[in-house]
LOLO-583262 format. One record per residue (C-alpha): x, y, z. Coordinates in steps of 0.001 Angstrom, whole numbers, padded with zeros to 6 digits, always signed. Each point is the difference from the previous one (the first is absolute). Layout:
! residues N
XYZ;...
! end
This chain:
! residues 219
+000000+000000+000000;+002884+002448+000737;+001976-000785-003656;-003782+000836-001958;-000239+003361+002403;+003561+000365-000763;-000618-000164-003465;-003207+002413-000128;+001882+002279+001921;+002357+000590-002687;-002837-000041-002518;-001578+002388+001204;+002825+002760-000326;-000348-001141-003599;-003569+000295-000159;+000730+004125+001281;+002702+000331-002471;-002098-001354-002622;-003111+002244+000749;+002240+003067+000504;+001538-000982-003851;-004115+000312-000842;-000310+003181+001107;+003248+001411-001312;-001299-000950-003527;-003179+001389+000194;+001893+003317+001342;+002277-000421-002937;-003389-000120-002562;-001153+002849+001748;+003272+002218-000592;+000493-000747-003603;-004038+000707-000491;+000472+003100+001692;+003666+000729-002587;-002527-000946-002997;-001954+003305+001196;+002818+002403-001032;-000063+001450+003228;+003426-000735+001267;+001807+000941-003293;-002352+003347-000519;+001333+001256+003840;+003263-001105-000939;+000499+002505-002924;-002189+002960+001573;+002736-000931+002805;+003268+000038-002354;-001443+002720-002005;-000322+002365+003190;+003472-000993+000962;+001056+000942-003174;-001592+003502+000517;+001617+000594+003690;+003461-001299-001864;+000552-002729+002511;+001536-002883-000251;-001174-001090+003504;-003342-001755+001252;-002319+002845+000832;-000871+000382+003869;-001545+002517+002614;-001863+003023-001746;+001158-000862-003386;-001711-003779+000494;-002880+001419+001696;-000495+002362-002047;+000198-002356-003181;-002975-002897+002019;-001810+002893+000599;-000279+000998-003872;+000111-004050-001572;-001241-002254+003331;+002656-002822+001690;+003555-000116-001672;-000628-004316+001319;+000136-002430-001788;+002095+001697-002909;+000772-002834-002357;+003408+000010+001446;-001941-000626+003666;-002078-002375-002684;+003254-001998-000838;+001169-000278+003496;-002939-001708+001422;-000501-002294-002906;+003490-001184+000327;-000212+000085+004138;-003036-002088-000662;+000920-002755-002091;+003286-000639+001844;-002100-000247+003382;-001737-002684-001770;+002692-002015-001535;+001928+000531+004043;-003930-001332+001820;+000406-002632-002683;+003475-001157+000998;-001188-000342+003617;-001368-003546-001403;+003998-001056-000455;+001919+001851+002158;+001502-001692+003214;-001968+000979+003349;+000517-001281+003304;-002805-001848+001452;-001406-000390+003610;-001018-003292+001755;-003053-000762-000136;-001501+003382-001376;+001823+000282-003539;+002164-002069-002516;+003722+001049-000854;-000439+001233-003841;+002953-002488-001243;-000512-001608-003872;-000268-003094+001512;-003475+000916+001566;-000867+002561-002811;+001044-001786-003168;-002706-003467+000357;-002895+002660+001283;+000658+002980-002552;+000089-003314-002379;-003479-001000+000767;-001778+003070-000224;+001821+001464-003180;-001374-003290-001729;-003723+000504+001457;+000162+003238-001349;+001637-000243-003617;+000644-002352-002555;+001542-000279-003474;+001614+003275-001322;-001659+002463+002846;+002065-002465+002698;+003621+000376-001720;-000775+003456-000617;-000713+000701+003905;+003392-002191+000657;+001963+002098-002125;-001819+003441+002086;+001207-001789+003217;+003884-000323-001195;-000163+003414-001608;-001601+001488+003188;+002454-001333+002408;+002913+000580-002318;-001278+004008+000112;-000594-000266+003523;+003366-001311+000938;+002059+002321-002585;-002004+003016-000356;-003267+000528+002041;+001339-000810+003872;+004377-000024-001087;+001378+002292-002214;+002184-002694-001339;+002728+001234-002329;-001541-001822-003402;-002393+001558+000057;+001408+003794+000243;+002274+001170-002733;+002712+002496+001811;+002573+002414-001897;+002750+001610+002153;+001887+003246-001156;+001878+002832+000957;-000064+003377-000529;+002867+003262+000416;+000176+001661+003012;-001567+003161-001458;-002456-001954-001380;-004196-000656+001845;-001532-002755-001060;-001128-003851+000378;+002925-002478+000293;-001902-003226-000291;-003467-000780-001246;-002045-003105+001171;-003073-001487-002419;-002398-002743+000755;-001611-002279-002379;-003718+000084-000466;-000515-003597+001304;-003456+000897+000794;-001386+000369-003166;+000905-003602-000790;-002492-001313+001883;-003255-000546-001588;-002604+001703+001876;-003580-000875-001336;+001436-003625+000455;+000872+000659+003602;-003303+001745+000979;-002004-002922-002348;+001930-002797+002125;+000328+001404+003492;-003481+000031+001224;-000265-004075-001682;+003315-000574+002002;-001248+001562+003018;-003601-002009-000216;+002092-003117-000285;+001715+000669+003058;-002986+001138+002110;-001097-003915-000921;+003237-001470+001331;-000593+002049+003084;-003765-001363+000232;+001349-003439-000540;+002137+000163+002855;-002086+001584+002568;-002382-002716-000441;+002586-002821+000159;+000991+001639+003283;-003897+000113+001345;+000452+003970-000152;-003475+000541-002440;
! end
């Protein structure tokens, strides 16, 4: 009886993260609906082209920025505020996602230690009551992507995947002496696939949960 509440214990942290990875698609719909309006790009040029008036370089603040909300409405979300929480959303999902895989410590008799031992045979079971054919290698390959972003991108800034350039300038010289990029790993990931498949996956594991509770006399 204390293994199965072991084991629910654990699922249930994936049953948050996989509700919370719900949520942050439908907020990710909701953003890019709300870009399709125009409205972030439209404040985004009134904004440039009043900078461009007060010959600034700078982002506008105090009287200039009230007095620019007062004439146009909210500066936020700009599309560059746009950008930022569409890619601060998707890499929240892919990191909820990884909490499936990554190594957690467990407590006796309350929750399972998250080793691939115990997650491989389960994650196994409900991956192939959710999907089949094409759809299942598809969400395989979205697993192995998603923790290879999560391991060398989204939670490490691992050096493949950051190109770096070192310089050096004269001493009567201003300017950068190194420049850092990242890759656009994000946009890799197919995203109608991932909202299509998560809510199946998630069902599936709800299921497993049910199963279990019942084996252990809990329902």
């Amino acid at each position: 009886m204390l293994i199965v509440k072991e084991t629910l214990g654990r699922l249930y942290l994936w049953q948050i993260a996989t509700n919370r990875i719900i949520d942050l698609l439908a907020l990710r719909q909701r953003v890019h609906r709300f870009c399709n309006t125009g409205r972030p790009l439209h404040i985004t040029e009134l904004y440039d082209t009043e900078r461009r008036r007060l010959k600034t370089g700078l982002r506008l603040d105090g009287e200039a920025l009230n007095s620019f909300e007062e004439k146009h409405g909210s500066l936020f979300p700009d599309i560059h505020d746009i950008h930022i929480i569409d890619e601060l959303t998707t890499e929240e999902i892919i990191i909820k996602f990884c909490t499936i895989f990554n190594d957690g410590y467990g407590k006796e008799g309350v929750i399972s230690a998250n080793k691939k031992p115990f997650w491989e045979p389960i994650l196994d079971e409900i991956i192939s009551e959710a999907f089949s054919g094409e759809v299942k290698v598809k969400f395989n390959k979205f697993i192995e992507d998603a923790k290879a972003y999560r391991n060398k991108h989204g939670a490490h800034f691992d050096q493949e995947s950051f190109i770096m350039t070192h310089g050096n300038k004269k001493p009567d010289e201003d300017g950068v002496i190194y420049s850092v990029g990242w890759s656009s790993a994000l946009l890799n990931f197919n995203w109608d696939f991932v909202s299509d498949t998560i809510p199946v996956f998630n069902k599936s594991l709800n299921g497993y949960i049910k199963k279990l509770q019942k084996e252990a006399g809990i329902i």
